[in-house]
C-alpha positions in Angstrom: 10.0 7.7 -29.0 7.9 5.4 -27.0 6.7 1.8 -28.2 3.5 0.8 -26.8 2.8 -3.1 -27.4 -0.9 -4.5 -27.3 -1.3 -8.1 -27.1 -3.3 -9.9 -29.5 -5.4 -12.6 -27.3 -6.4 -16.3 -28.3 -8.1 -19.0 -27.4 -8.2 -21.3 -29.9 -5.7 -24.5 -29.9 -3.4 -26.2 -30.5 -1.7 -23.6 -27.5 2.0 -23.1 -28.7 4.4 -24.0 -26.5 6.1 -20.5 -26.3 2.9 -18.7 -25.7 2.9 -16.6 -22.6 -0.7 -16.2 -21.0 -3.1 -12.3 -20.8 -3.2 -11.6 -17.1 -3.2 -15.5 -15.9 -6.3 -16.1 -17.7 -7.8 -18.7 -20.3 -6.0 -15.9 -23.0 -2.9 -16.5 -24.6 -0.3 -14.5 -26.7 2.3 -15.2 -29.1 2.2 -12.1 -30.9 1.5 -7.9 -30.4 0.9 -4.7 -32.3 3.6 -2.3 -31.3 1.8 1.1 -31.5 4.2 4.4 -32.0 2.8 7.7 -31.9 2.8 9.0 -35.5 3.7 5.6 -37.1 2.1 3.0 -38.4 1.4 -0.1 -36.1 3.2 -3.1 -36.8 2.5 -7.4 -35.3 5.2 -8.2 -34.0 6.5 -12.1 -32.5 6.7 -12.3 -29.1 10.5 -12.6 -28.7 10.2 -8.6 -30.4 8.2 -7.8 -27.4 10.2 -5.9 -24.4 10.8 -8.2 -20.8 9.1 -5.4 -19.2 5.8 -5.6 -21.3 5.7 -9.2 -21.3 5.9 -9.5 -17.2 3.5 -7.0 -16.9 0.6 -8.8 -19.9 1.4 -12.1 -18.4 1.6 -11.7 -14.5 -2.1 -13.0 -13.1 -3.9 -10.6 -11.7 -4.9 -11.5 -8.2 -8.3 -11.7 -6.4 -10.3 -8.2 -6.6 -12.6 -7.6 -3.8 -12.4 -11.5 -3.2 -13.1 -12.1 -6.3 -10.6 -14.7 -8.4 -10.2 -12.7 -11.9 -9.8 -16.1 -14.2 -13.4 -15.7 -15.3 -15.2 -12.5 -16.5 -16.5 -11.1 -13.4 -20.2 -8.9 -13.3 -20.6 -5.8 -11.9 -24.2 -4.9 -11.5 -25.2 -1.5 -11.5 -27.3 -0.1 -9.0 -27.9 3.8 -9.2 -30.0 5.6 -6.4 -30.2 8.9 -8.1 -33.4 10.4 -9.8 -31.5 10.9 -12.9 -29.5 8.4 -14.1 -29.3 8.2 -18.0 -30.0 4.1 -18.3 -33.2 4.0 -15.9 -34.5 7.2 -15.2 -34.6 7.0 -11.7 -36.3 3.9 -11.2 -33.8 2.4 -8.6 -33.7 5.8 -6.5 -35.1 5.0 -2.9 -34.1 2.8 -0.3 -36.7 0.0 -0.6 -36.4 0.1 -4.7 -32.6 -0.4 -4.6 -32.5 -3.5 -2.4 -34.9 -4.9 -4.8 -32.7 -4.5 -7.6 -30.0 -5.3 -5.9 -31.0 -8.5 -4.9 -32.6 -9.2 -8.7 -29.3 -8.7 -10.0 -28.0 -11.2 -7.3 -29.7 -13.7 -8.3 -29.5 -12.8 -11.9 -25.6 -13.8 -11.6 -24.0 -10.4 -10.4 -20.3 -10.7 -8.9 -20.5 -7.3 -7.6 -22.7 -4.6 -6.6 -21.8 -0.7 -7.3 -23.7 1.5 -5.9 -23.5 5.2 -6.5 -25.9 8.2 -5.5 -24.0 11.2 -8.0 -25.3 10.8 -11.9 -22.2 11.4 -13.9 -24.4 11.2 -17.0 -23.2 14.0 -19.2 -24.1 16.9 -18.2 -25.1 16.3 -14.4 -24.3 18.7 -11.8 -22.5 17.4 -9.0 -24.3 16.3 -5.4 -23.7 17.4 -2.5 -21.7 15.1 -0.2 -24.0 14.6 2.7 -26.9 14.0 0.2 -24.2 11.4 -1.8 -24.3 9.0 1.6 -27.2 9.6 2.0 -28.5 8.4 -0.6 -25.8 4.7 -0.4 -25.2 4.3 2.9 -28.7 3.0 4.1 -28.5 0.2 1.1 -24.7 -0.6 1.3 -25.4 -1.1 5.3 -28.1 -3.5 4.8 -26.5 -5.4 1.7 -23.6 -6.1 3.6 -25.0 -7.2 6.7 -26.3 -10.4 4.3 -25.3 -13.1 2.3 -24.4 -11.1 -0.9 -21.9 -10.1 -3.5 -19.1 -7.6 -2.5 -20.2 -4.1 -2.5 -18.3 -1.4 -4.2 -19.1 2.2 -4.2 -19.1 4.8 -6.9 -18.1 8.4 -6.0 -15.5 10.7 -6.5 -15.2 12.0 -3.0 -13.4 10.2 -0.4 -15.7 11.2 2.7 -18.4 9.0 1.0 -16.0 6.7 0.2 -14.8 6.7 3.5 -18.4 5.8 4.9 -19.2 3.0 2.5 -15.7 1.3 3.6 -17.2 1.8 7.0 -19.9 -0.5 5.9 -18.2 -2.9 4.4 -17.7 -1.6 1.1 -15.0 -3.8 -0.9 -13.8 -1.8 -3.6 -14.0 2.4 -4.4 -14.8 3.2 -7.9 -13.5 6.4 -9.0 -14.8 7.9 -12.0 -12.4 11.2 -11.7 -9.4 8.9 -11.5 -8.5 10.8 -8.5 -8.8 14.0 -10.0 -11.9 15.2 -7.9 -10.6 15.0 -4.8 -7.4 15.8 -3.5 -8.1 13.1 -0.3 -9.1 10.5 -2.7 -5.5 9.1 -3.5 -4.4 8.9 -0.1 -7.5 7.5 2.0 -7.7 4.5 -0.7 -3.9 3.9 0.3 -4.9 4.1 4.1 -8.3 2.3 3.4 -6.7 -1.4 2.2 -9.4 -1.6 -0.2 -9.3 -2.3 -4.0 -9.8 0.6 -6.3 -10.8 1.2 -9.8 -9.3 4.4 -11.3 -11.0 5.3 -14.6 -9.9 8.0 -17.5 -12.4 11.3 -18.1 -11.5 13.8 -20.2 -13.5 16.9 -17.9 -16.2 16.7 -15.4 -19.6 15.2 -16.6 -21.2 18.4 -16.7 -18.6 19.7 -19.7 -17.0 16.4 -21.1 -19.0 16.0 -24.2 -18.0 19.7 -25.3 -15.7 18.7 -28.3 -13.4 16.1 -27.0 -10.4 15.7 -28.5 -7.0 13.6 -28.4 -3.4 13.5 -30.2 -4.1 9.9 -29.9 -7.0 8.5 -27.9 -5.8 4.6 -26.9 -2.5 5.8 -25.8 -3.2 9.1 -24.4 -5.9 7.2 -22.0 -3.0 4.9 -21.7 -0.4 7.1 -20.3 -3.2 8.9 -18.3 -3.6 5.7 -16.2 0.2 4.8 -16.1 0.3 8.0 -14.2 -2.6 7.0 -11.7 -1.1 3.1 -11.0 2.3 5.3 -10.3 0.7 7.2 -8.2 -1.0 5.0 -6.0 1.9 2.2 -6.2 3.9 5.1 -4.2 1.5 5.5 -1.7 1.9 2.4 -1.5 -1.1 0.4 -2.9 0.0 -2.7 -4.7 -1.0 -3.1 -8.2 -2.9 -5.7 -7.5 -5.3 -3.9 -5.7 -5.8 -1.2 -8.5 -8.1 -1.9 -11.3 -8.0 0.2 -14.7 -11.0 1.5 -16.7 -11.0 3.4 -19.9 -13.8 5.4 -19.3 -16.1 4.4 -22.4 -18.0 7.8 -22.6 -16.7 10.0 -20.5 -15.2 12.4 -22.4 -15.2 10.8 -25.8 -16.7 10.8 -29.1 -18.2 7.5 -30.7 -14.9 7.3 -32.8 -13.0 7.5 -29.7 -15.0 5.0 -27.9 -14.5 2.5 -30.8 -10.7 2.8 -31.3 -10.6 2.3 -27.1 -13.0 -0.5 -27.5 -10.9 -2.0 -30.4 -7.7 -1.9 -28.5 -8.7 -2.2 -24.9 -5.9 -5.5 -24.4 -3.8 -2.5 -24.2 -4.0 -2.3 -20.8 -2.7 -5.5 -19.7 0.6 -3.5 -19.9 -0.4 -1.9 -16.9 0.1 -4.8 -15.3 -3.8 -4.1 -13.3 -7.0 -5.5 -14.2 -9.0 -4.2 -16.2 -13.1 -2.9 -16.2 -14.9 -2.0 -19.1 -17.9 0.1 -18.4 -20.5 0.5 -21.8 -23.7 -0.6 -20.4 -26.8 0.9 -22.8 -24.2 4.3 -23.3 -25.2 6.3 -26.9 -22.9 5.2 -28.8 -24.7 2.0 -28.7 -27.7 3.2 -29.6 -26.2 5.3 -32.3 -24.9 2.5 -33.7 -27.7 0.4 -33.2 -30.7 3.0 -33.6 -31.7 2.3 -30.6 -33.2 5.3 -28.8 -33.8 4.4 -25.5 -31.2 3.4 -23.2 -33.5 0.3 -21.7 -33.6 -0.8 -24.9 -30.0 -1.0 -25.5 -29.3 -4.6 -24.3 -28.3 -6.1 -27.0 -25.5 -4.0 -28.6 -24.6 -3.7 -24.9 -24.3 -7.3 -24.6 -22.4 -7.4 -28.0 -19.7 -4.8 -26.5 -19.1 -7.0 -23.2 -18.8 -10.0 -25.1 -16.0 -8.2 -27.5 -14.0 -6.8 -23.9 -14.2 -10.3 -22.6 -12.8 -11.3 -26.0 -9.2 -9.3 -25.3 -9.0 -10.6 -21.8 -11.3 -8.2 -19.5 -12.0 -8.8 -16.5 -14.8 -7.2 -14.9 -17.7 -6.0 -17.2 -20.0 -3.4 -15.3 -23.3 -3.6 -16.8 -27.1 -2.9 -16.0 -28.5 -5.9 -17.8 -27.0 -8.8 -15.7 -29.1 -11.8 -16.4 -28.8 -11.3 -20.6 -24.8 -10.6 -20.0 -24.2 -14.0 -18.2 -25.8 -16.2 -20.3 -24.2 -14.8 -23.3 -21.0 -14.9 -21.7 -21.9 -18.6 -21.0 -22.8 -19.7 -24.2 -19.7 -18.0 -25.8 -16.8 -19.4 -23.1 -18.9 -22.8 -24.1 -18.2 -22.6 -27.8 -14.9 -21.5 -27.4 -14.3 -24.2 -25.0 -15.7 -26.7 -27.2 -13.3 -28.5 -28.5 -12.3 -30.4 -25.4 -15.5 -31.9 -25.2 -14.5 -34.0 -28.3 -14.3 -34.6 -31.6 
């Protein structure tokens, strides 16, 4: 029976001497819950924890579309679609999405994604030649200037293949290479990072009754698969980064345990995004109605992700997100400012 074991981060000091570090970040480790399907978890010490889990938790993560990965790093979002769920559109247009763009720039952004395909639930796919046409005008001019990497958000590797051509940094793939069948082996060929994520059905049917023998570790295994496959095609872990897919294809009790477990996927031994920006669940929780009026709660969720050691938070509300990550990594880091 398989033993899954899921770090349990700190901060705080004194640091023990035996602690090991999350991913080669400002988290460290001296304990785990080992997780066994159909038993009940258990903390265990660290000298209980397997070599191979505690070389794949503790290895630092290296730079991610030039990005050094010992800070939480921002992903803005920028959709150019007419329907996304979080903005209604608002960002859909060339001369719109450079604006925003270049707000959330300034706001503090790390990274840009760009995608022109709403995978809100229910949304019908796009067409490919409307997909590019929609990101390749602003990916072209954003990277052409002084700005944060660019990654793009599609499941199809032809508009994949034309934001790369642009300069594109990273490919975000919702599908985790499910979609299309090119999409695994033009990110091998392409030398660019990539960010495989876990859905449970396309968005059009993956809020029809989700379900899971065990959600954390059956998102787990799903994404063991996809680092295996793209490790033997040849892409170096390094260059893979994991997402959970808060959302997509889960109920609000699923996104919570996922949410509440997320260190997880340190074992993968890939770094890790966490993608909840304004989603329902938040404003189920919250009773908050509209999605542009889910900053808060949405702010709340990054701060607990960065908590357990991830890495890149994609969100829509940059400017709130960084200052509360600021003021939090301050108080944690307070105590070396003195007594």
């Amino acid at each position: 029976m398989s033993e899954y074991f899921r770090p349990l981060p700190r901060r705080d000091g004194p640091r023990p001497q035996d602690a090991l570090d999350v991913a080669g970040g400002p988290y460290w480790f001296t304990e785990a819950e080992r997780i066994t399907r159909g038993a009940d978890r258990v903390r265990v010490k660290l000298a209980d924890i397997p070599q191979r889990w505690r070389d794949a938790i503790s290895a630092p993560r290296p730079p991610v579309a030039g990005l050094t990965l010992d800070r939480p790093r921002l992903m803005g979002i920028l959709n150019v679609t007419p329907d996304s769920f979080s903005d209604g559109g608002r960002h859909d247009g060339f001369d719109a999405a450079i604006a925003h763009a270049r707000a959330m720039q300034e706001a503090g952004a790390d990274l840009i994604d760009i995608g022109g395909e709403s995978t809100r639930p229910g949304a019908k796919p796009v067409p490919t030649d409307e997909e590019i046409r929609r990101t390749a005008p602003v990916i072209d001019l954003l990277t052409q200037h002084s700005a944060p990497p660019v990654s793009i958000d599609t499941r199809k590797a032809a508009v994949a293949e034309r934001a790369v051509a642009s300069g594109a940094a990273l490919i975000n793939d919702v599908s985790g290479l499910d979609f299309d069948p090119d999409m695994a082996a033009y990110v091998a060929s392409s030398g660019r990072a990539v960010c495989v994520m876990h859905s449970q059905g396309d968005p059009e049917v993956m809020q029809n009754d989700p379900r899971y023998e065990n959600v954390l570790l059956d998102v787990y295994d799903f994404l063991a698969e996809r680092v295996s496959r793209l490790t033997a095609l040849g892409v170096p872990k390094g260059r893979i980064v994991v997402d959970p897919g808060i959302g997509f294809g889960k109920t609000q009790a699923h996104n919570l345990v996922i949410l509440n477990g997320i260190s997880l996927f340190h074992g993968l031994g890939c770094a890790i995004l966490l993608g909840a920006s304004r989603k329902r669940f938040i404003g189920t929780i919250s009773g908050t109605t509209r999605a542009d009026q889910r900053i808060a709660g949405s702010v709340a969720v990054a701060l607990a992700g960065a908590a357990q050691g991830v890495q890149i938070l994609r969100i829509h509300d940059v400017d709130e997100t960084r200052q509360a990550l600021a003021l939090w990594s301050a108080i944690e880091e307070g105590e070396q400012y003195g007594t």
